[in-house]
N, C-alpha and C positions, 0 to 999 in steps of 0.2 A: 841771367836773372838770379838775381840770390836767392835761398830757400824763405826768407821771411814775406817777398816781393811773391814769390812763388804761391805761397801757402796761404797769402792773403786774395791774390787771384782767383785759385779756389774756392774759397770762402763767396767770393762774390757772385760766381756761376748761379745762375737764375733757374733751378729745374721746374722749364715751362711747360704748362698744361697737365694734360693728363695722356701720358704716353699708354696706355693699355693695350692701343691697336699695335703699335711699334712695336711691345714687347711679345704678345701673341704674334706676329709676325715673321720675330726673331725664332719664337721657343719652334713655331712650327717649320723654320730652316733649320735649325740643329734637330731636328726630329729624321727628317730626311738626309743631314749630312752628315752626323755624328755616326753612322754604321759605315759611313766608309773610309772611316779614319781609322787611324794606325793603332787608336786606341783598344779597338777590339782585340788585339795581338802584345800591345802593351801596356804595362799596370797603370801610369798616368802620361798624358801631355798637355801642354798647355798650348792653346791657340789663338791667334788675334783675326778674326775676321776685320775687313774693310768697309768701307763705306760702299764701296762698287760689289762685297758678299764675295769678293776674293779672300779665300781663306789659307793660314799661313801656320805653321804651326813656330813657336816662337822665335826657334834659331832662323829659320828659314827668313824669318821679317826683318830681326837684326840685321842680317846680309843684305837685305833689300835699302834699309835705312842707311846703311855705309855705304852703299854704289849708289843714294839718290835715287832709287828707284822709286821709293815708296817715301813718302811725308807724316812726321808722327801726328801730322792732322787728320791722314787717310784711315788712322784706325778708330774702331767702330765698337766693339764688343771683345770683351777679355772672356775666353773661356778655359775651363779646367774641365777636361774629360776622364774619369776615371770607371775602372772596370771591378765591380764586385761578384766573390761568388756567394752561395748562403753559405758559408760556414766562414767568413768575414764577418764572426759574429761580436767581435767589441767595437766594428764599426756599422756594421749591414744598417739596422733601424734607425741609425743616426743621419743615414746618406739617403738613406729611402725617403723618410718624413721630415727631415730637416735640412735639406744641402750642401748649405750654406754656414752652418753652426758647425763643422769640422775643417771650414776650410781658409783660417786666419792665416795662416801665410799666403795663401792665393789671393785674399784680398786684399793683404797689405802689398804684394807685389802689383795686382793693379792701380793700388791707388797712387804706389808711388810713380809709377808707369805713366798713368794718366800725368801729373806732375813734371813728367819728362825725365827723370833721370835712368840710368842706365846701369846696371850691376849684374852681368850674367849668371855669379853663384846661384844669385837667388831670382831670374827669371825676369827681373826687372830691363822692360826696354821701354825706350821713346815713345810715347802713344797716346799725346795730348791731346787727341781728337777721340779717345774712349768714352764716350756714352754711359755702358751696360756692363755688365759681369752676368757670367750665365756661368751654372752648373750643370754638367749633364754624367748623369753617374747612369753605368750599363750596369745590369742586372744579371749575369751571363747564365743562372739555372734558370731562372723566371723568364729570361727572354724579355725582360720590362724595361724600358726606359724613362728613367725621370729626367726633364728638362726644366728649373727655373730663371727665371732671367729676374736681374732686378737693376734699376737705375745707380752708378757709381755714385753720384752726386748727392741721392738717398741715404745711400748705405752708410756713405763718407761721413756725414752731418751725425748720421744716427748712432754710428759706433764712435763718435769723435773723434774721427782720427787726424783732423787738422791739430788741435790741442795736445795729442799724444804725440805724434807725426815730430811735432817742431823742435824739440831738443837733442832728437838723435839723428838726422838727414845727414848731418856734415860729415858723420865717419860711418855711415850706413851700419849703424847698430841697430839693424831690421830684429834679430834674436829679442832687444830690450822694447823693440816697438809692441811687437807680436804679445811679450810675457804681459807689457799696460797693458793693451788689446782684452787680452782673456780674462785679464785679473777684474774685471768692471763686471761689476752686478745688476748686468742689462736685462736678463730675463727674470722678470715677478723675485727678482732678490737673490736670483743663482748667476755666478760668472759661466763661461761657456763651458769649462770642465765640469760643473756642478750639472749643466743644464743635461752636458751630455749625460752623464751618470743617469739621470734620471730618466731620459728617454730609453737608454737603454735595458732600465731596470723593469718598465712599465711594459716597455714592446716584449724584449727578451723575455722576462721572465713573469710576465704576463701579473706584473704586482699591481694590484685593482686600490690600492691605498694611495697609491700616486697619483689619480686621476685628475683629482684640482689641481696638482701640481703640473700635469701637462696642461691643459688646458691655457693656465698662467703661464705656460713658456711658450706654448701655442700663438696667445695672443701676441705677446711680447715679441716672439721670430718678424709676425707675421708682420706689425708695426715697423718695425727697426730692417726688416728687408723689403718688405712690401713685393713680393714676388709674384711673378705671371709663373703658372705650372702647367704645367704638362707632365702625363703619366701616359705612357703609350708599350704598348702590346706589339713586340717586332713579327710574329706569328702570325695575329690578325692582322697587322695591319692599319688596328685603330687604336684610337684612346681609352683608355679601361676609366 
């Protein structure tokens, strides 16, 4: 299928209903399954959960998709697990309250994923049958785990990535996709580097002059990802 047949496909995917149960569903399996991944031990991986909640971490599915074991319809959820400590401090506040807003290569790798194409450098496999993108960033002084999960097909529409997407598939200039990506002025008038700066300025260094400013990028995250959250306490146990 050629990438215009491809991307027009996309474009017509129908996101039906209101999945909230599906994504609370989800955030509260990576609550439970995200500590005993490999993550805890290494700075990031990336995972693709199944439809059957067989979970795979990405090389691992590749191998599966080349011996026909597994169908890039059987994938279900794109995750990015990564591991913070507090003194991670030009990204800490940015991964805590926002997850999603530092992780542009992880989304363009799933969207192109879902898409079906295949690029190892950059983590891209077969996985037409992707749903969700979930973040789950470990906390490792706090012992806190944040989990959002948000619909691909949401995200896709909201961050335009079919429009950006289209003129660089053919020679996988993901670097030139990613640089569009960031450069748009999705949050209240700031691109994602601006957005970050300012969360970091506001949390960090506790600047009380930014606060309409967060708020407006508050809204704006919240619209353009529209995420299920979970903040969970690996001590207690529960949800903070």
């Amino acid at each position: 299928m050629k990438v215009n047949e491809l991307l027009e496909k996309f474009q017509h995917i129908e996101s039906v209903g209101d999945d909230i149960v599906e994504r609370r569903e989800i955030a509260n399996y990576l609550v439970r399954a995200v500590p005993t991944l490999d993550h805890i031990t290494e700075w990031y991986i990336y995972h693709i959960i199944l439809k059957d909640w067989r979970i795979y971490d990405v090389d691992s599915y590749q191998d599966h998709i080349e011996s026909n074991k597994v169908s890039p319809d059987d994938a279900y959820i794109y995750v990015e697990n990564l591991i913070y400590a507090k003194n991670d401090v030009s990204t800490y506040n940015v991964a805590h309250y926002y997850p999603f807003l530092d992780k542009s290569f992880f989304l363009i790798d799933a969207y192109l994923s879902k898409l079906g194409f295949h690029h190892a450098i950059y983590r891209i496999t077969p996985a037409t049958g992707l749903k969700y993108v979930a973040a789950t960033n470990y906390f490792s002084d706090a012992k806190r785990l944040v989990v959002e999960v948000a619909n691909i097909y949401t995200v896709a529409i909201n961050l335009n990535l079919p429009r950006i997407a289209h003129n660089y598939l053919h020679d996988y200039e993901v670097e030139k996709i990613v640089k569009q990506l960031k450069s748009q002025r999705l949050f209240a008038g700031y691109n994602f580097s601006e957005a970050e700066d300012i969360v970091k300025k506001y949390y960090g260094n506790n600047d009380t002059s930014l606060a309409k400013d967060i708020e407006a990028i508050k809204h704006a995250y919240n619209y353009i990802f529209q995420p299920y959250r979970v903040e969970y306490d690996l001590v207690t146990k529960r949800p903070v």
